[in-house]
C-alpha positions, 0 to 999 in steps of 0.5 A, a space after each residue: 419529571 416528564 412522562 419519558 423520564 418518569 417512565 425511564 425511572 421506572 423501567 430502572 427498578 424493574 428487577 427482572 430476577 425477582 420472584 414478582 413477575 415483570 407485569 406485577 411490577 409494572 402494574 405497581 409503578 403505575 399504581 403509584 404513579 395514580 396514588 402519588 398524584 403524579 399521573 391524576 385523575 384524567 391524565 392519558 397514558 401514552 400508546 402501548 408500543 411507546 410505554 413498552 418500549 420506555 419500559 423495555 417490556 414487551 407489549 403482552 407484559 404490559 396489557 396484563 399490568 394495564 388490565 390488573 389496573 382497569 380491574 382495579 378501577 384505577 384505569 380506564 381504556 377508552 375505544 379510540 382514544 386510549 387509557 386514562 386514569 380515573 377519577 381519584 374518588 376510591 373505589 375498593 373491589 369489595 363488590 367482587 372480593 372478600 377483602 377487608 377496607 383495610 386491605 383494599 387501602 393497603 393494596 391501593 397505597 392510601 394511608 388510612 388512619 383507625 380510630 376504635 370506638 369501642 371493643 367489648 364483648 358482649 351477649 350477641 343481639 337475636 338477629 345477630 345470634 341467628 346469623 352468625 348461628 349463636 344461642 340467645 346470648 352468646 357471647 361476641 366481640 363489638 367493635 366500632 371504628 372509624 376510618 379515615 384518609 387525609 380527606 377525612 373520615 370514610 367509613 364507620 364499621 360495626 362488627 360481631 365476631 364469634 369468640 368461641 372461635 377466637 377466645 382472647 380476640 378482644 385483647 388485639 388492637 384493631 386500630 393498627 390490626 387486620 380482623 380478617 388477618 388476625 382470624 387467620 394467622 394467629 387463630 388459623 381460621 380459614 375465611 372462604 367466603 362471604 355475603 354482601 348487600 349494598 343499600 342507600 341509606 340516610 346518615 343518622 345520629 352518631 353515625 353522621 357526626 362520626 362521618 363529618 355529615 348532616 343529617 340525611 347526607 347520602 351514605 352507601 350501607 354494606 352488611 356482611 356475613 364471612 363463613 369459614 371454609 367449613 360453613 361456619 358463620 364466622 363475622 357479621 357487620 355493618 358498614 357505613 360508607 361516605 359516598 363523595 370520598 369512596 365508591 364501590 365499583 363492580 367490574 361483570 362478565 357477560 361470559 
């Protein structure tokens, strides 16, 4: 299908009565243009006034669909020369957002498959006791998973969530389920924030052959702690991350 034809088809399912405003809509099209493949990593978009006029929008509508997506990382727009798709490598916003991996696919429309590895409650280990505000001992949820795409696996998470604020939290799947999301909707917690920290970090034992890497292979390590909007340190985690299959991108503001 050609671009103007792409573009056609695509101004057709625009629905201008929809409680989704016309430049959410739009930006959504073209994220599944990049995530299908049609538009790949490199391809240069037509000028503003041709695609809005393609799209039948006006040009203000279709900056702010083109700036959800250069937030996102999957646009890039290049003084002079105009806007590119970027490289298909994920890149999640979880430098800037408190959302989970899971979320940031979803978001994105990559398939991801979880496999757990382990879901049992256990007595928390003393440094995750002292983080997440517990006795000695107290009891938390450990999950292990691995995530992977149709490339192969991305990430292997550890977590340590607090069951005295979710009793029965080891009886949901997380393989199909979000953590965040069943914290929220069937325990009405509310998670307000959190602490990240990236590091390098060399893949070693379980976790190399759980990520399909040698020994060494250069991994990206995020550690978390989520708070509840009352202060209340809710989760910690360990998270290991395949460096040639996703990149974590943080988009700053000098203002």
């Amino acid at each position: 299908m050609s671009e103007q034809l792409a573009s056609i088809a695509a101004a057709e399912h625009l629905d201008r009565d929809a409680p989704m405003p016309l430049h959410a809509q739009v930006s959504e099209q073209i994220r599944h243009r990049i995530v299908s493949g049609d538009w790949p990593a490199h391809y240069r978009l037509r000028s503003e006034p041709e695609l809005a006029t393609e799209l039948g929008i006006s040009r203000g509508t279709l900056r702010r669909a083109l700036s959800t997506l250069i937030r996102d990382g999957l646009l890039v727009q290049v003084r002079g020369r105009g806007t590119f798709v970027t490289s298909t490598t994920l890149e999640p916003s979880i430098a800037q957002k408190l959302t989970t991996l899971s979320e940031d696919f979803a978001r994105q429309g990559v398939e991801v498959v979880t496999e757990m590895r382990t879901r049992e409650v256990i007595a928390a280990p003393s440094p995750v006791a002292a983080l997440l505000d517990l006795r000695p001992g107290q009891a938390v949820l450990h999950l292990e998973r691995l995530r992977s795409t149709q490339d192969g696996p991305v990430a292997w998470l550890v977590n340590y969530v607090r069951t005295d604020l979710a009793p029965g939290l080891e009886r949901h799947d997380f393989a199909t389920g979000s953590l965040f999301g069943t914290l929220e909707n069937e325990y009405g917690l509310k998670i307000s924030n959190g602490r990240r920290t990236f590091s390098a970090s060399g893949a070693r034992g379980a976790i190399a052959a759980a990520l399909g890497v040698p020994e060494g292979f250069p991994l990206l390590y995020l550690e978390q702690i989520t708070y509840l909007e009352d202060g209340r340190p809710v989760e910690y985690s360990d998270v290991w991350i395949h460096s040639d299959r996703m990149r974590v991108t943080s988009l700053l503001s000098r203002r």
